[in-house]
C-alpha positions as CSV (number, residue, x, y, z in Angstrom):
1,X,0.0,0.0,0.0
2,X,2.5,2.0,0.7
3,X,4.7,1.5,-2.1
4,X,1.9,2.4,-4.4
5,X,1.2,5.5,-2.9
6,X,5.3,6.4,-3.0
7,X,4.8,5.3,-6.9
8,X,1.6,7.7,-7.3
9,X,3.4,10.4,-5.6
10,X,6.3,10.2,-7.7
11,X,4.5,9.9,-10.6
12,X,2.5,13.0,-10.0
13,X,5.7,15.1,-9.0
14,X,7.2,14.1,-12.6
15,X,4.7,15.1,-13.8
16,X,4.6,18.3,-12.1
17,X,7.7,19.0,-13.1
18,X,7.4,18.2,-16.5
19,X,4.9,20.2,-16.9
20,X,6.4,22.9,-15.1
21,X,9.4,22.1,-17.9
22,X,6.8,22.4,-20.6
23,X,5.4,25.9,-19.6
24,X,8.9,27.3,-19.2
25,X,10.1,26.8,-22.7
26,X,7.3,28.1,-23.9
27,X,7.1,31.0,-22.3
28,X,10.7,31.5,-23.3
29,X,9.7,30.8,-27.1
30,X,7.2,33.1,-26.6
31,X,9.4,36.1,-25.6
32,X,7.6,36.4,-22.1
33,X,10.0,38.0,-19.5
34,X,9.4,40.1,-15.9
35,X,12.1,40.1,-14.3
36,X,12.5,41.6,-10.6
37,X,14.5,44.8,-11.1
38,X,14.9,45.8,-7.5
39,X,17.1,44.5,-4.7
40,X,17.4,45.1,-1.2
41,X,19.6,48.0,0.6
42,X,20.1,48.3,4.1
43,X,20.1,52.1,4.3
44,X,17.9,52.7,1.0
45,X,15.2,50.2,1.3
46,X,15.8,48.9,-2.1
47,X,17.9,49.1,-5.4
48,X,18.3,49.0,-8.7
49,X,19.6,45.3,-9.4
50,X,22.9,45.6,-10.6
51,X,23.4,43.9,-14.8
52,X,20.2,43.3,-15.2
53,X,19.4,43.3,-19.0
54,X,16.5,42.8,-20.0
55,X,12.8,43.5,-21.7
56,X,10.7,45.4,-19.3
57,X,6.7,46.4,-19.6
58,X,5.8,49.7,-18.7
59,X,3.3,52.1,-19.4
60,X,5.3,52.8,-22.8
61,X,5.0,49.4,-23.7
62,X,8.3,47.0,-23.8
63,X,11.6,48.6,-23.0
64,X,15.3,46.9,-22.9
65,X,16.8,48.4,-19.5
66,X,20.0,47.6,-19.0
67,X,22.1,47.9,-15.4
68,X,25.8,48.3,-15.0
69,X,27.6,46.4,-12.3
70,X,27.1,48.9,-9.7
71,X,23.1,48.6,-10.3
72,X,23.0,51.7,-12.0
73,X,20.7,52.5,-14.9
74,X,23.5,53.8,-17.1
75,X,26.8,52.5,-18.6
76,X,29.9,51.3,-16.9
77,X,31.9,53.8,-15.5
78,X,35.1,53.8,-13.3
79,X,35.3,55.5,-10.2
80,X,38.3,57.2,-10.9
81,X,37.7,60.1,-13.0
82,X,39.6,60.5,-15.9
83,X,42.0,63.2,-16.3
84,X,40.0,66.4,-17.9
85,X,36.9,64.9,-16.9
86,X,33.7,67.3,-15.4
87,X,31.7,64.6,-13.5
88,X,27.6,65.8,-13.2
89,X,25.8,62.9,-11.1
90,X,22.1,62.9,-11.5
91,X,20.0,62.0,-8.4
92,X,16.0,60.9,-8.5
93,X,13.4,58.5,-8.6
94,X,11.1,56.6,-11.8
95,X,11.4,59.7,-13.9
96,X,15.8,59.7,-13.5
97,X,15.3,56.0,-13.6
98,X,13.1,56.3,-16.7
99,X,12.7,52.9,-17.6
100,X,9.9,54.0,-20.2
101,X,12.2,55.4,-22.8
102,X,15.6,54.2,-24.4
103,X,18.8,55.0,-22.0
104,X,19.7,57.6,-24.8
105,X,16.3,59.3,-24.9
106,X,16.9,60.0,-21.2
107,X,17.1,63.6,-19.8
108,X,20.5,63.2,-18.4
109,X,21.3,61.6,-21.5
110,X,19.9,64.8,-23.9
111,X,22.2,66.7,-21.0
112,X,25.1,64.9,-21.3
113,X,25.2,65.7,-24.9
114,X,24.0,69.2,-24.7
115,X,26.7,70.2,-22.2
116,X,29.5,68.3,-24.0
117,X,28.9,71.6,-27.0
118,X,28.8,74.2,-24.1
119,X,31.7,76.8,-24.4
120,X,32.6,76.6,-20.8
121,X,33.4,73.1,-21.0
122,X,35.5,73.2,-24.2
123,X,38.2,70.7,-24.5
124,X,36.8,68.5,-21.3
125,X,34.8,65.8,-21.6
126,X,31.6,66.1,-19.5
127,X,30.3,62.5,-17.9
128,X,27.2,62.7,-16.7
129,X,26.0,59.4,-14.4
130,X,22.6,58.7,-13.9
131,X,21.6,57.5,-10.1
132,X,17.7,57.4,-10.3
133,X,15.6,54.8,-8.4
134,X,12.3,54.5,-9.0
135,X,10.3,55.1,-5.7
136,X,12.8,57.5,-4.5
137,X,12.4,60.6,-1.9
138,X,15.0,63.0,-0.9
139,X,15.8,61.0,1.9
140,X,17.4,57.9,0.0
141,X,18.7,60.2,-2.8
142,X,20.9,61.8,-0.2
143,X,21.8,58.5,1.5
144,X,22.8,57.8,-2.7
145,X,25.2,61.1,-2.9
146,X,26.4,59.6,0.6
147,X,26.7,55.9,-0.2
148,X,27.2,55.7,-3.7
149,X,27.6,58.6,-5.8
150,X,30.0,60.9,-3.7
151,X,32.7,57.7,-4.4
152,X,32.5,58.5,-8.0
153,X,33.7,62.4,-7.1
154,X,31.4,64.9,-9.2
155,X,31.9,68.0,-10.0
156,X,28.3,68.8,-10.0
157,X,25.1,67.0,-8.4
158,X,21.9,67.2,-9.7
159,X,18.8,66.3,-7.9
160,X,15.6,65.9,-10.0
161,X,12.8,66.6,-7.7
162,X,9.8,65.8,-8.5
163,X,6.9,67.6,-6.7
164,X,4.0,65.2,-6.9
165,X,5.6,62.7,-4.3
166,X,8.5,63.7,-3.9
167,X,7.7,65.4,-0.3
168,X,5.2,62.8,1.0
169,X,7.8,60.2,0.1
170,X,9.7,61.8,3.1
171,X,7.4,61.2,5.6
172,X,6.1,57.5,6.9
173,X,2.7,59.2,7.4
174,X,2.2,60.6,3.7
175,X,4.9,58.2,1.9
176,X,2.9,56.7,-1.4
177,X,5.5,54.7,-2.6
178,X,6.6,51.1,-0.6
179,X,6.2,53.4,2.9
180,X,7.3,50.5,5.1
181,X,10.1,50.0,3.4
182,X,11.8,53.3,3.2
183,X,14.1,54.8,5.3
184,X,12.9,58.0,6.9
185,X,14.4,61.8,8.4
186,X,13.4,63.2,11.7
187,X,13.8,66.1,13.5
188,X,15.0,65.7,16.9
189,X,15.2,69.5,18.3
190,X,16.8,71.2,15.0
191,X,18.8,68.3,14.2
192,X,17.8,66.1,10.9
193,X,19.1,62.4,12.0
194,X,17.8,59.3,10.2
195,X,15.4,56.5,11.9
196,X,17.5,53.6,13.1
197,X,13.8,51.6,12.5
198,X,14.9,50.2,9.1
199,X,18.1,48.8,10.3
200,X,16.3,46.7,13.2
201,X,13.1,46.2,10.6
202,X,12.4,42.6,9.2
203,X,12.6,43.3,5.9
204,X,16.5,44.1,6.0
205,X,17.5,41.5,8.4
206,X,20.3,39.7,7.5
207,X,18.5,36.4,7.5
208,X,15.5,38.0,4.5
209,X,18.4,39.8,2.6
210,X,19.5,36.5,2.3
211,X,16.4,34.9,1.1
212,X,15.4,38.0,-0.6
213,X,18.2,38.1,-3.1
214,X,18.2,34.1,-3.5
215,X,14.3,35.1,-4.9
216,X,15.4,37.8,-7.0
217,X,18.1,35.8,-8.8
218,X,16.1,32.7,-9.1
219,X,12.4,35.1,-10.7
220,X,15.6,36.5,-13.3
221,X,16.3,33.2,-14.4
222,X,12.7,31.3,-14.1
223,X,9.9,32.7,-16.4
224,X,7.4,30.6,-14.5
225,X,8.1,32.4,-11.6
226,X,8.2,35.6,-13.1
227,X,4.4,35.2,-14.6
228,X,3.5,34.0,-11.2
229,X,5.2,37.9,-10.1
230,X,3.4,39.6,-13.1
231,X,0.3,38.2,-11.9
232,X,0.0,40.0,-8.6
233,X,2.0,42.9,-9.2
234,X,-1.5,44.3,-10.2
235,X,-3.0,43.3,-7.0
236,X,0.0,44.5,-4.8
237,X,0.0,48.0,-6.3
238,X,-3.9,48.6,-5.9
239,X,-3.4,47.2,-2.4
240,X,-0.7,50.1,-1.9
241,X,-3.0,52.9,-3.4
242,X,-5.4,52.0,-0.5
243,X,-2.9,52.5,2.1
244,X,-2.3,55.8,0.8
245,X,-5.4,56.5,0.2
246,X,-6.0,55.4,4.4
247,X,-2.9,57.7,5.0
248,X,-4.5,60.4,3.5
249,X,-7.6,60.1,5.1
250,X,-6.0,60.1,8.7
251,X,-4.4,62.9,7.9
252,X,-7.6,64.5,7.5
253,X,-6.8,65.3,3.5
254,X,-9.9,66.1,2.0
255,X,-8.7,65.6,-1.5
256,X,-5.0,63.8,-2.4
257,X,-5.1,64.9,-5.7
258,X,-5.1,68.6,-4.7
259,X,-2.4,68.0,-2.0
260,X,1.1,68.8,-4.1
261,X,-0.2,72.0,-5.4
262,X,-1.5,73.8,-1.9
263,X,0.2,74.8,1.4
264,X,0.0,72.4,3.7
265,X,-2.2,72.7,6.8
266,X,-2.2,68.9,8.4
267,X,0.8,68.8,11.0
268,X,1.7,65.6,9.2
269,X,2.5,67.2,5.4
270,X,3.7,70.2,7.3
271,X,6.4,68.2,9.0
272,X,6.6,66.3,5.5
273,X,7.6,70.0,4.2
274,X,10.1,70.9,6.9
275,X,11.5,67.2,6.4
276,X,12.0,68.1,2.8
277,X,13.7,71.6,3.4
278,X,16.5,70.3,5.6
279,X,17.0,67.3,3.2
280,X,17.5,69.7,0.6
281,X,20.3,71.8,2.1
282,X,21.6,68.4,4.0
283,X,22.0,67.6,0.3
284,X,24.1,70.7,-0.8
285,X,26.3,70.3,2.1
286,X,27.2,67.5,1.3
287,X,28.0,67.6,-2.1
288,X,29.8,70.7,-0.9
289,X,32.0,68.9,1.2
290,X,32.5,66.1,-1.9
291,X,34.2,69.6,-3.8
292,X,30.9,70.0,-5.7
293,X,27.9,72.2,-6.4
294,X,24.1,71.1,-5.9
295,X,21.2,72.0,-8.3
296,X,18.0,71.0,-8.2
297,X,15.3,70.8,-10.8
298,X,12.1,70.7,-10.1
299,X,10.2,68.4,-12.5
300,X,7.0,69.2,-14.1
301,X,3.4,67.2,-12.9
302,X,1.4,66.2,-15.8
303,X,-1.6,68.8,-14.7
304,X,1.3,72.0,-14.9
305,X,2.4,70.7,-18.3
306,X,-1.4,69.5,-20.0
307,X,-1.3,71.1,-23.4
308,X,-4.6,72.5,-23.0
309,X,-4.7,75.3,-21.1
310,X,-8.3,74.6,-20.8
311,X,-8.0,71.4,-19.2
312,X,-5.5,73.0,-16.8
313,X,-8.0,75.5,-15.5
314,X,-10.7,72.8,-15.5
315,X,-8.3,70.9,-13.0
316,X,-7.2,74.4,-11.1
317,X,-11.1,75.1,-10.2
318,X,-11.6,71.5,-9.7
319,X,-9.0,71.4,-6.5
320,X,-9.3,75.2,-5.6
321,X,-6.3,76.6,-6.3
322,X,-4.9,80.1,-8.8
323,X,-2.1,78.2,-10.2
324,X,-0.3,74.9,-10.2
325,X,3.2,75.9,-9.2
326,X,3.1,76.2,-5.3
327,X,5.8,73.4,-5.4
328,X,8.1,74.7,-7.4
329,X,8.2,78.4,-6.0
330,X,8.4,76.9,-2.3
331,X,11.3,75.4,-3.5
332,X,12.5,78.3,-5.7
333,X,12.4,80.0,-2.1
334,X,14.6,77.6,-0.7
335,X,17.0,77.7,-3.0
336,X,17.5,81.9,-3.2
337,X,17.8,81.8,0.8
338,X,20.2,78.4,1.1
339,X,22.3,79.3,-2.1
340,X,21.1,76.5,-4.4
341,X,20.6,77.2,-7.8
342,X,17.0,75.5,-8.9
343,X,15.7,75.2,-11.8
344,X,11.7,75.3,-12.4
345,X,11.1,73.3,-15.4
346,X,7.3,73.3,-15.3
347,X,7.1,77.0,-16.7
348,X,9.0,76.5,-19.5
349,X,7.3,72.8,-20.5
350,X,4.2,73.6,-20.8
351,X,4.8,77.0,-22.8
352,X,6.4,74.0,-25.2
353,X,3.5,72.0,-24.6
354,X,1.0,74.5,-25.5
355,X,2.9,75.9,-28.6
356,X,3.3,72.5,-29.8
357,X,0.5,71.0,-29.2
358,X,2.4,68.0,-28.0
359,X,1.8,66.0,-24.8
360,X,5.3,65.7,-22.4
361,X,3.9,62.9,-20.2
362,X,1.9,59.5,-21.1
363,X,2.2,57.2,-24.0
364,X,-0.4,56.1,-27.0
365,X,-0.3,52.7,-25.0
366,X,-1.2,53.7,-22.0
367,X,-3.1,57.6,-21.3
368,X,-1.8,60.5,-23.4
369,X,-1.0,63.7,-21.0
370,X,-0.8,61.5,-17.9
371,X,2.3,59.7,-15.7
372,X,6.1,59.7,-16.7
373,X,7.8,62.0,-19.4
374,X,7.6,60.3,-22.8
375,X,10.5,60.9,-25.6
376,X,9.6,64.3,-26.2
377,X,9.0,65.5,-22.6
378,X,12.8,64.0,-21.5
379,X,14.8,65.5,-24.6
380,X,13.2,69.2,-24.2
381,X,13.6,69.3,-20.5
382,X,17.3,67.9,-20.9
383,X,17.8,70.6,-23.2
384,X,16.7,73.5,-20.6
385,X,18.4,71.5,-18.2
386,X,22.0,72.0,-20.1
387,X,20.8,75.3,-21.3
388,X,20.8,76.9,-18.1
389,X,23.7,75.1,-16.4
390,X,25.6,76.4,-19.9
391,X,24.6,79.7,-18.9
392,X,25.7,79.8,-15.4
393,X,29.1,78.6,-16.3
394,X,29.8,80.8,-19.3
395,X,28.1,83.8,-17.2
396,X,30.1,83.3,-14.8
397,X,33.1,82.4,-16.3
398,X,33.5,79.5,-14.0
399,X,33.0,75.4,-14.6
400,X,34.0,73.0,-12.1
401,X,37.5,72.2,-12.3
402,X,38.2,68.5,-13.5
403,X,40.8,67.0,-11.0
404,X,42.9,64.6,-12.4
């Protein structure tokens, strides 16, 4: 009896695993590939995995997305600097990261080449590095210009801020984006000092890291597993809408959507906005102390950019506000009192926009005029990008000196 259920058993598990066998070649034959693009970091949260090459879906459709070695979205480089090098490393989150267009229709990219024809860097060679995570607040971008990006000595740091999340992301109460995850900034008195929570929090314990990667390596080589992971990615990220949407509400936010375009009045986003402040000139100290300068740009939101100016006064009176741009001049304010240059890119996009006629965000396979910067929307904000970092330089008569 019990040698014929041993025989059943085994019979079943071959074929089980046969099967299993079966569906994976043809889900390779057929092309069909998600692979987990994100590992675990013990300050961060998370990362970019590093070579990852491979087709990923996004809301523009199938992209190739390639990683370098140090889990970068962007080509190899050496952390020496060559000899008349100017090094520009580019901080930010999904739209620095921008897996929805081609590594060389990338903003830093457009920037990278625009800046290489600027007088004031004649005879240099200007390298610019992308360090955009997708998910990203100000907090882990800084812990990047600590951990990561300062090693690779810039001359000049960018930080692409973008103002739809990019403040609640710094706050545990308000954070949209993986908030249990993230590593978070507190005041204690007028000192900014990061939570020890993460480092003590199970999903960065040495004993998950350890299964953690051992998952992500096997979903990159199994497609099985990786339909399994494309099957409730769907129901994971509607499950963390509502937890925002419950954040919101207990914040007593009568209307999210209206929320990065008003001054805040809850303690919680108020505390999100002084969070955000101090990050911002932790940010420039530090790249000060690396021998560099910090910039910031502020991105533009899809509402501020709509090529209809129609449909952005529809949405103005809709939430209650004069204007879209309380983010951006906040910021702009910031900046002229701490000494950071910043440049507001939404003013400037949607004049484009509207002259055009030409959506900046969305794709035809997903929602034109809605979500990340398409083709267009990256190259002409890479170009006003270098523009005006041109202009400083030859204004002034100053670029940062390569060493080397």
């Amino acid at each position: 009896m019990r040698g014929s259920i041993a025989r059943s058993s085994a019979l079943v598990l071959g074929a089980l695993v046969a099967g299993c066998i079966v569906a994976e070649a043809g889900l390779r034959i057929a092309g069909f590939a998600h692979t987990s693009l994100y590992v675990h970091d013990e300050r961060r949260g998370w990362a970019l995995r590093p070579g990852i090459a491979s087709w990923v879906r996004t809301e523009a459709g199938r992209t190739f997305v390639r990683t370098s070695s140090a889990g970068l979205r962007d080509r190899e480089h050496t952390l020496e600097k060559p000899p008349g090098t100017v090094r520009v490393a580019v901080l930010g989150d999904s739209f620095t990261e921008a897996f929805q267009v081609a590594a060389e229709e990338t903003f830093w990219a457009v920037l990278g080449r625009e800046l290489g024809r600027c007088p004031a860097y004649a005879g240099r060679t200007v390298e610019v590095i992308n360090f955009g995570v997708g998910g990203y607040g100000t907090a882990q971008e800084l812990l990047t210009l600590q951990d990561q990006a300062s090693w690779y000595k810039p001359d000049l740091v960018m930080l692409a801020f973008y103002t739809e999340n990019d403040v609640l992301n710094n706050a545990r109460v308000s954070n949209p984006t993986r908030a249990d995850e993230a590593p978070y900034f507190v005041y204690e008195g007028d000192r900014l000092v990061l939570e020890e929570s993460l480092r003590t929090a199970w999903p960065v314990t040495r004993a998950y890291r350890r299964v953690a990667h051992w998952i992500v390596d096997l979903t990159a080589r199994l497609r099985l597993v990786q339909i399994l992971r494309a099957a409730t990615q769907g129901w994971t990220q509607r499950s963390e809408a509502e937890a925002h949407k419950a954040r919101m509400a207990s914040l007593g936010v009568p209307d999210p959507e209206a929320v990065p375009y008003v001054a805040p009045t809850q303690p919680g986003l108020i505390e999100a906005w002084r969070v955000t402040e101090g990050l911002l000139v932790a940010l420039r100290d530090k790249a000060r102390a690396g021998g560099a300068d910090l910039w910031v740009s502020t991105l533009s939101n899809s509402p501020q950019v709509y090529p209809d100016a129609g449909v952005r006064r529809a949405f103005m009176q809709r939430i209650g506000v004069a204007d879209l741009l309380y983010p951006d001049r906040r910021i702009q304010a910031l900046g002229e009192r701490e000494g950071v240059p910043i440049i507001t890119l939404a003013i400037p996009l949607a004049e484009y926009a509207e002259q055009h006629r030409e959506f900046l965000h969305g794709f035809p396979t997903s929602t034109q005029g809605v979500g990340h910067w398409n083709k267009t929307g990256h190259r002409v904000a890479g170009e006003i990008i270098a523009a005006d970092l041109c202009a400083a330089a030859v204004k002034t008569k100053h670029s940062p000196a390569p060493s080397g």
